[in-house]
C-alpha positions in Angstrom: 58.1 -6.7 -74.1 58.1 -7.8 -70.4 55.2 -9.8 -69.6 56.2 -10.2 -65.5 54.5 -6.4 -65.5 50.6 -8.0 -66.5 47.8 -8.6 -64.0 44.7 -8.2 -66.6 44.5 -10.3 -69.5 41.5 -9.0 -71.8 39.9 -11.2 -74.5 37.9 -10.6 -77.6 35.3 -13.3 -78.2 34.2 -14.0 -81.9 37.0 -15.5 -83.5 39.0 -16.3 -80.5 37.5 -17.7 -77.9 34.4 -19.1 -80.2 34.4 -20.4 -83.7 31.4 -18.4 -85.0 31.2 -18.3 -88.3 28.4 -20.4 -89.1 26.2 -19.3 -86.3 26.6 -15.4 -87.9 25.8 -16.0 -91.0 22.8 -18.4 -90.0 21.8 -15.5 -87.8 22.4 -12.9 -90.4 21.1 -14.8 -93.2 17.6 -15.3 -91.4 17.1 -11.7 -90.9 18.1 -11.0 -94.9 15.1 -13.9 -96.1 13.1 -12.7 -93.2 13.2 -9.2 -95.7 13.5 -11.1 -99.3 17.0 -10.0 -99.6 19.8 -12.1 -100.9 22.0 -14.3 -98.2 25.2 -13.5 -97.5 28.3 -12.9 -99.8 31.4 -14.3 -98.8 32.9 -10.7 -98.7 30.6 -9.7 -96.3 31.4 -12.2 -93.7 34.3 -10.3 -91.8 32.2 -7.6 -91.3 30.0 -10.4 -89.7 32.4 -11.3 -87.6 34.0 -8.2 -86.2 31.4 -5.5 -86.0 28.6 -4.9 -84.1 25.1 -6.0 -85.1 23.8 -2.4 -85.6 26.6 -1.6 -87.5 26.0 -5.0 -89.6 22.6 -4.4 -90.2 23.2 -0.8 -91.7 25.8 -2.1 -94.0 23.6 -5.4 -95.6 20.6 -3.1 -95.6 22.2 -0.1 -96.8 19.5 1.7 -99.7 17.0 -0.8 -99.5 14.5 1.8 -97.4 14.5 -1.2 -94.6 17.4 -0.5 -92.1 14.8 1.1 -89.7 12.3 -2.5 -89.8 15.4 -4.5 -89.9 17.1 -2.6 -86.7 13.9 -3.4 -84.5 13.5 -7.4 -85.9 17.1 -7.6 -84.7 17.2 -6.5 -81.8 14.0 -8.4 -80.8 15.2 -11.5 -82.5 16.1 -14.5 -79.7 19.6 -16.1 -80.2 18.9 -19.1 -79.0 18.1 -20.8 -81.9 21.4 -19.7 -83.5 23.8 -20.5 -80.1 24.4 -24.0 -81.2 26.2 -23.7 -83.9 28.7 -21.8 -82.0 32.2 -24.2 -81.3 34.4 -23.3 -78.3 37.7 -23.1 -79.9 40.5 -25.5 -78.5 41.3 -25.2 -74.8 39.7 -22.0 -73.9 38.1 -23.7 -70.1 41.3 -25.1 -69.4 43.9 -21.6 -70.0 41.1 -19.7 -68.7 41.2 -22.0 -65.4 44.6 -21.8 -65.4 45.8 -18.2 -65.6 42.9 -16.7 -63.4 45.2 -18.4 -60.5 47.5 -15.5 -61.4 45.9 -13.0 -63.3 42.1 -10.7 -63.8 40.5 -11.8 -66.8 38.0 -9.7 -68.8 35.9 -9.9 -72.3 35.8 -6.9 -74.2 33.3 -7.4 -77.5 31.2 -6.3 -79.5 28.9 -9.1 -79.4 25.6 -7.2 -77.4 22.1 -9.2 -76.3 23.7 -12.5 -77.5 27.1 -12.8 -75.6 24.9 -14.0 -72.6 23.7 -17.1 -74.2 27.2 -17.7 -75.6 28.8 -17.7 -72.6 25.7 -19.6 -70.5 26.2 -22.3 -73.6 29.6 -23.2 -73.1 29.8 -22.7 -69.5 32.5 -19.6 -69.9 30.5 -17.1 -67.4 32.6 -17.8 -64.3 35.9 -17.6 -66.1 35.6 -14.2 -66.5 35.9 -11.1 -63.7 34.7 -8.4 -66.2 33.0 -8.4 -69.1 32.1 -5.7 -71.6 29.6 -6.0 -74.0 28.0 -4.1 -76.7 25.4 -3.1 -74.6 27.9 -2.1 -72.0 29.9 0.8 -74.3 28.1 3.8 -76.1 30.6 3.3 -79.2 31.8 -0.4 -80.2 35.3 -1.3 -80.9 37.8 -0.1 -82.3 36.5 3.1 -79.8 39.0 2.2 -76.5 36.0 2.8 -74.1 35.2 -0.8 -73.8 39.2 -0.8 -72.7 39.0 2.0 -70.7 36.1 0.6 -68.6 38.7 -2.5 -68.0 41.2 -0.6 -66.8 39.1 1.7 -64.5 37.5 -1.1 -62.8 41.0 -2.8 -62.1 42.7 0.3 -61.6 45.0 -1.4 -64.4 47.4 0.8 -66.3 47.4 -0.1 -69.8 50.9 -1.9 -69.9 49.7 -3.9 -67.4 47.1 -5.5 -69.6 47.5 -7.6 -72.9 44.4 -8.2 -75.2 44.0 -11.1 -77.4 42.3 -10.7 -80.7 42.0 -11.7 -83.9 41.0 -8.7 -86.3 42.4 -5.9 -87.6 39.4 -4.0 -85.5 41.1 -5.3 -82.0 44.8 -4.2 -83.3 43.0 -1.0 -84.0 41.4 -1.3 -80.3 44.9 -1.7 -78.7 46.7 1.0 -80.2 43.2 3.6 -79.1 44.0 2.2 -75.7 47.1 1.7 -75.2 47.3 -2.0 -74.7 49.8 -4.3 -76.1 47.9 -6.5 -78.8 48.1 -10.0 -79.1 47.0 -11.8 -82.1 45.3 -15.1 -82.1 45.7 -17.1 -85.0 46.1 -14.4 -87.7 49.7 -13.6 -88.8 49.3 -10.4 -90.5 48.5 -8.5 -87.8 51.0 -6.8 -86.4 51.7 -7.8 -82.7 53.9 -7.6 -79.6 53.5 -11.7 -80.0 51.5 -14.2 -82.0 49.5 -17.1 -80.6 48.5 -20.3 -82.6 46.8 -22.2 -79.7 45.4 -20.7 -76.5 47.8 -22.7 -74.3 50.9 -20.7 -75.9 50.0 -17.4 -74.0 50.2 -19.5 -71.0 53.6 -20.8 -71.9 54.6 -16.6 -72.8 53.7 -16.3 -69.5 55.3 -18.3 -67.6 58.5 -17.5 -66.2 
């Protein structure tokens, strides 16, 4: 692929521009004792990490005659208690600096009510000249419409963009869209190139 052709580079959040694991399962854990259900199983936890929390809560509280009570304690439930536990992963400020100097940036995620406090936390809201949440799209990822709203705001055609994710639901995303897919940190995915540190897409890019 020819990367001189990008202007917009999109990013997924969870997993790749945060570490967070432990602040999803704290979150999700509290809602399941908030109801007297079991925590968490370990097989559970990507479905934590890459789907939305409606979706999530549907799943763990799937037959229990809850899902309706446990919809409305989510989405009433602050995240603020659950924001610290969330790590910036390695050099995310500094790339971000870096290749807006050049290029749009956008977040595309399914992450809804709590990507604002994320962001606020770890000081990511100016790095950022789109971003697409949740709350922002009528059907989460892998649905291209969070995507779609990218590339209609930039007037960006879709091989002008590359989104970096981490899941098998963002390889998904790209191929809906369009967009080439690159993967952070996860070899099996299938990608036009693979990234083990966030400063490596700005070495790709560079002529």
């Amino acid at each position: 692929m020819h990367f001189r052709k990008v202007r917009v580079i999109v990013y997924d959040c969870d997993g790749v521009l945060i570490d967070s694991r432990r602040a999803n399962q704290a979150y999700y854990n509290h809602i399941l004792d908030h109801f007297g259900l079991r925590v968490l199983r370990p097989e559970q936890m990507n479905l934590v990490q890459t789907a939305a929390a409606p979706e999530v809560i549907d799943a763990l509280f799937l037959g229990t005659g809850l899902r309706d009570e446990a919809q409305h304690y989510q989405a009433t439930l602050p995240n603020d208690d659950f924001v610290s536990l969330v790590r910036l992963e390695p050099n995310v400020r500094e790339v971000l600096t870096e290749l807006r100097a050049v290029y749009r940036t956008a977040l595309v995620t399914n992450r809804a009510k709590s990507l604002a406090p994320v962001l606020r936390h770890h000081g990511l809201e100016s790095l950022f000249d789109l971003v697409v949440s949740g709350l922002d799209v009528r059907k989460p990822k892998p649905d291209p419409e969070g995507l779609l709203l990218v590339m209609n705001h930039f007037s960006a055609s879709p091989e002008s963009m590359l989104f970096v994710g981490d899941s098998e639901i963002d390889k998904m995303l790209c191929k809906n869209a369009g967009v080439p897919f690159v993967a952070y940190r996860n070899e099996a995915l299938d990608a036009v190139y693979h990234l083990e540190e966030h400063t490596d897409l700005v070495r790709l890019l560079t002529p």
